[in-house]
MARLO-374585 format. One line per 3 residues: number of its first residue (from 1); for each residue z, y, x of C-alpha. Coordinates in steps of 0.5 Angstrom, whole numbers, plus 500, padded with zeros to 3 digits. Example, Ala and Ser with C-alpha at 12.3 -4.5 7.8 and 13.67 -1.06 7.14 Angstrom:
<recs>
1> 516 491 525 | 514 498 527
</recs>
This chain:
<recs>
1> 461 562 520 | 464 556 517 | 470 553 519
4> 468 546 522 | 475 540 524 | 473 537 531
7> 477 532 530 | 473 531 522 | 471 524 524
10> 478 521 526 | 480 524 520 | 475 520 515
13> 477 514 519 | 484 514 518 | 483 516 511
16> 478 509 510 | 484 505 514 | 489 508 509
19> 485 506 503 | 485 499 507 | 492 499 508
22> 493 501 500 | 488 496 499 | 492 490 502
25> 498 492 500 | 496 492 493 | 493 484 494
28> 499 482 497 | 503 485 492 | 499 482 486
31> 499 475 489 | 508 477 490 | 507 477 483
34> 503 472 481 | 508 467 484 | 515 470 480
37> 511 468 474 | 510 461 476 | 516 461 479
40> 519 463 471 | 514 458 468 | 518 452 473
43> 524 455 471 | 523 454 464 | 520 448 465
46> 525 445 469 | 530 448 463 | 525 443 458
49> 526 437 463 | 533 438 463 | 534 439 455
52> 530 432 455 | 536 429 459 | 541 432 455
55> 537 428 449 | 539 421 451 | 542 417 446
58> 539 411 446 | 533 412 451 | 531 406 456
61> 532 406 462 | 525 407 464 | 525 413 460
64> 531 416 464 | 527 414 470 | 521 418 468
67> 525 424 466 | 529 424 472 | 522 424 477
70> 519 430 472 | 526 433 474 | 524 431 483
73> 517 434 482 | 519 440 479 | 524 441 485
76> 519 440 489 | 515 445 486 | 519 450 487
79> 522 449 493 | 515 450 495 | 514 456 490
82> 520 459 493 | 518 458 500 | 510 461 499
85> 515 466 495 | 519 468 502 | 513 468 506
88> 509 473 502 | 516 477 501 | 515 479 508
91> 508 480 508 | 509 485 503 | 514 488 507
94> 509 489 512 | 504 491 509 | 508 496 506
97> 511 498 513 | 503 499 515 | 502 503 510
100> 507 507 510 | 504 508 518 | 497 510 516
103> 500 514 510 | 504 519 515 | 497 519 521
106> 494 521 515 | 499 527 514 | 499 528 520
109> 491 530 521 | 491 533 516 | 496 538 518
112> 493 539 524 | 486 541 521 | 490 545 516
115> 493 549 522 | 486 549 526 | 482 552 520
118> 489 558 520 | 488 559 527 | 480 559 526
121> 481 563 520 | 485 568 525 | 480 568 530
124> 475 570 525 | 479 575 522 | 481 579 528
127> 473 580 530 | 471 582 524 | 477 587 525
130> 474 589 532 | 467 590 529 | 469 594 524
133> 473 598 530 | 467 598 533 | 464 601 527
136> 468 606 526 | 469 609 533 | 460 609 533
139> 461 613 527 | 466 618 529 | 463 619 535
142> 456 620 532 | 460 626 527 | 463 630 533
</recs>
């Protein structure tokens, strides 16, 4: 008789939500990281702007003009990129918090089954024991 977890079921369907958390956690991860290199990429463009006003001599007003939007417009950039930043800085660490839950369910689970199938593998061996006592009895009994 082989042993069979009871809870096999509830068993898979933590381990599919800790695939899933995994997953998200991932993503959102991949996304944290996409955005800190377009925040480098304004960083530095924001350093090109800026090494072009430095470079002013003689340039036009409307020049300047044009330089300084450039700059504004970068700023803005970033100030929106730092936010989105921020806001899928507490979404990793949520989803990290989620995994980290599924992960300890998972552990959990499978440390109950582990002692089921201990305590299944006991029941067996001590009424294989108890046949085998029987047996023994039977044949003694038969010899005398």
């Amino acid at each position: 008789m082989a042993f069979k977890f009871s809870y096999q079921k509830v068993l898979d369907f933590k381990e599919r939500e800790k695939e899933f958390a995994k997953q998200e956690y991932g993503s959102v991860k991949l996304r944290q990281l996409e955005l800190e290199e377009q925040l480098d990429g304004l960083a530095m463009e924001k350093d090109k702007v800026f090494n072009q006003y430095n470079d002013v001599d003689r340039k036009k007003v409307s020049d300047l003009q044009t330089i300084q939007q450039e700059m504004e417009h970068v700023n803005r950039k970033m100030k929106q990129l730092q936010a989105k930043s921020e806001e899928i800085h507490l979404e990793v660490e949520q989803k990290h918090q989620v995994l980290i839950e599924r992960l300890q369910e998972v552990k959990m689970w499978n440390q109950w089954r582990k002692k089921s199938r201990a305590a299944f593998q006991k029941q067996m061996d001590q009424k294989e024991q108890a046949l085998l006592d029987e047996m023994a009895v039977l044949r003694y009994s038969h010899k005398v």
